[in-house]
C-alpha positions in Angstrom: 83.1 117.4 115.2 83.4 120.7 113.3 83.1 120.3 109.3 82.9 122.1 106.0 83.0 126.0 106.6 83.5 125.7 110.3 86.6 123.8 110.1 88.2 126.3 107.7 87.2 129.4 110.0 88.3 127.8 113.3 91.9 127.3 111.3 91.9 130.6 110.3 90.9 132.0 113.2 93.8 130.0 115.6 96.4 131.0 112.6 95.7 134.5 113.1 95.5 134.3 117.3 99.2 132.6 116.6 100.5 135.3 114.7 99.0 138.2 116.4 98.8 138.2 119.9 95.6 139.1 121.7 97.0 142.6 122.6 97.4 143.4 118.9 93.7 143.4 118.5 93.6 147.2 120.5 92.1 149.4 118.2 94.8 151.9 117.9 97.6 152.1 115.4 100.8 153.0 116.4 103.0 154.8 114.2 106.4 153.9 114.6 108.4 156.3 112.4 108.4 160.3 113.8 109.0 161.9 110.7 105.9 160.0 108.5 103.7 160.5 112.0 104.5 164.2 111.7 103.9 164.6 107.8 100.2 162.8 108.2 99.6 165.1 111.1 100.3 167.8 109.1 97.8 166.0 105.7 95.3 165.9 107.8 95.6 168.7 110.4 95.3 166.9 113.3 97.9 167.0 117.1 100.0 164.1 117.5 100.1 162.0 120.5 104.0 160.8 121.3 104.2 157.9 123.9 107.6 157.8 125.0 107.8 153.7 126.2 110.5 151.5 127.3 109.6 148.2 126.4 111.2 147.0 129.2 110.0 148.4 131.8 106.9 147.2 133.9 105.3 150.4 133.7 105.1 151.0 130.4 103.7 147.2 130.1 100.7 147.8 132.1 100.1 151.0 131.0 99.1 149.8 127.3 97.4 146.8 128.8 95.2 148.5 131.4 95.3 152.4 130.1 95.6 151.9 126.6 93.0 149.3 126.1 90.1 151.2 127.7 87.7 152.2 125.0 86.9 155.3 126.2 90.7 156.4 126.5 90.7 154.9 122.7 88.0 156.7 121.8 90.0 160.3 122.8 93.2 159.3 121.1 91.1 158.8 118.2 91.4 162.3 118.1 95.0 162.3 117.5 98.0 160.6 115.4 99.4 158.4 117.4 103.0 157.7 117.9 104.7 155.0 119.8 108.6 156.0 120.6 110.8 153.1 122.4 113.1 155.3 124.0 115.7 153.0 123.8 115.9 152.8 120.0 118.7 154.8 118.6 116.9 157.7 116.9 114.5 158.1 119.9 117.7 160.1 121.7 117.4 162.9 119.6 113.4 163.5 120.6 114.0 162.4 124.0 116.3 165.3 124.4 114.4 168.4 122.2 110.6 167.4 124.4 113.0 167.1 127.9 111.9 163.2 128.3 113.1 161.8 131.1 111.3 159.0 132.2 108.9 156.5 130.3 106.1 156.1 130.0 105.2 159.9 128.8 102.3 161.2 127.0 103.5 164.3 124.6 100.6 165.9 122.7 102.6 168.1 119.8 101.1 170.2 116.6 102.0 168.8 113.1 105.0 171.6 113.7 106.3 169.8 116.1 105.4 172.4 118.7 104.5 170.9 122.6 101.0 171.5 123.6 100.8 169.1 126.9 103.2 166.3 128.5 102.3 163.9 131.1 104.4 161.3 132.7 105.3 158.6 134.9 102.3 156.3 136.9 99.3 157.5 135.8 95.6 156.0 136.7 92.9 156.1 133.7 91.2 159.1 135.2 93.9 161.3 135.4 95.3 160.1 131.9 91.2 161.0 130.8 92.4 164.6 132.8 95.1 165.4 130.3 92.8 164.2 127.2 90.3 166.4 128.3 92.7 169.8 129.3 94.4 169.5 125.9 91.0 169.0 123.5 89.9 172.2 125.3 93.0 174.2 124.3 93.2 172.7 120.7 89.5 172.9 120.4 89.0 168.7 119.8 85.8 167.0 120.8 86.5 165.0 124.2 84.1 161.9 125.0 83.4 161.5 128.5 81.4 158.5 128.3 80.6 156.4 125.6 77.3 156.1 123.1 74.9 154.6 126.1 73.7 150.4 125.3 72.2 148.0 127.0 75.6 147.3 128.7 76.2 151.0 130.1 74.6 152.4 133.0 72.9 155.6 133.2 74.3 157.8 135.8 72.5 157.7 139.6 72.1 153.8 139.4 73.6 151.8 141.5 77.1 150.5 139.9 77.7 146.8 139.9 81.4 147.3 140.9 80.4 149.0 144.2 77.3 148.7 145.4 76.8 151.9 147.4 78.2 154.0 145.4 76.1 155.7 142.4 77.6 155.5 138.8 79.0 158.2 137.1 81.2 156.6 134.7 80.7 153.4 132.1 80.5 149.9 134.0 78.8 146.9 133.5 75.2 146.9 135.0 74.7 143.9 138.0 71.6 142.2 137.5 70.3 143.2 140.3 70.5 146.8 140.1 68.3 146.7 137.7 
């Protein structure tokens, strides 16, 4: 039987899971509204990232569940304001039409002037999404992280990968015991 303290954090803590579903807990915030994304980006003179979504759409569902919530990708769009457009929300038409948007999901890096510096789009694996991060920091001179600070859980590359056996790690992964 939980009591005292114990009690009142477990209620907290189920109030909050019933309120905000677990895939609100990804570290990014989305900015919802172009024109306040655009003047921050501008504040602090930083790109902004533009996700064109359909909310609807499969696609666009599993790309911010299995894409989206990789650390590593979230450490890169640290890099950037990010801005979440439903395309079909009534003022998304207008952007839609000036970036040539014609399918979701799609990944538009733009300065604070609203000038296109890269676009990707359609079904697009983490590596090559970690592609585009990297191709874009180069031309607007950002850091891009490749791998993450190294801890007990992260491999150091040339051991054996606990996902695969017999292939050698390159790339974050949780260690098997026994490649130890």
């Amino acid at each position: 039987m939980i009591s005292g303290r114990g009690h009142n954090y477990l209620i907290i803590t189920l109030l909050l899971l019933a309120v905000f579903p677990a895939t609100s807990f990804c570290a990014l915030t989305w900015k919802t509204d172009i024109r306040m994304a655009l003047d921050e980006a501008s504040q602090k003179s930083r790109p902004v990232l533009v996700y064109f979504c359909n909310t609807k759409i499969e696609l666009c569902q599993q790309m911010e569940k299995e894409i989206f919530s990789d650390s590593l990708i979230q450490k890169n769009m640290e890099q950037y304001i990010c801005l979440r457009v439903d395309v079909q929300e009534d003022d998304a038409d207008k952007w839609t039409k000036k970036y040539s948007i014609f399918q979701a999901p799609t990944l538009l890096i733009i300065h604070s002037d609203g000038q296109r510096v890269g676009q990707v789009g359609g079904r697009k694996n983490k590596e090559q999404i970690m592609i585009f991060f990297k191709t874009n920091a180069s031309i607007l001179r950002l850091p891009y992280f490749d791998s993450l600070p190294v801890s007990a859980s992260t491999p150091m590359p040339g051991r054996r990968c606990c996902s695969s056996p017999s292939r050698r790690c390159s790339a974050p992964c949780l260690w098997a015991a026994s490649s130890w």
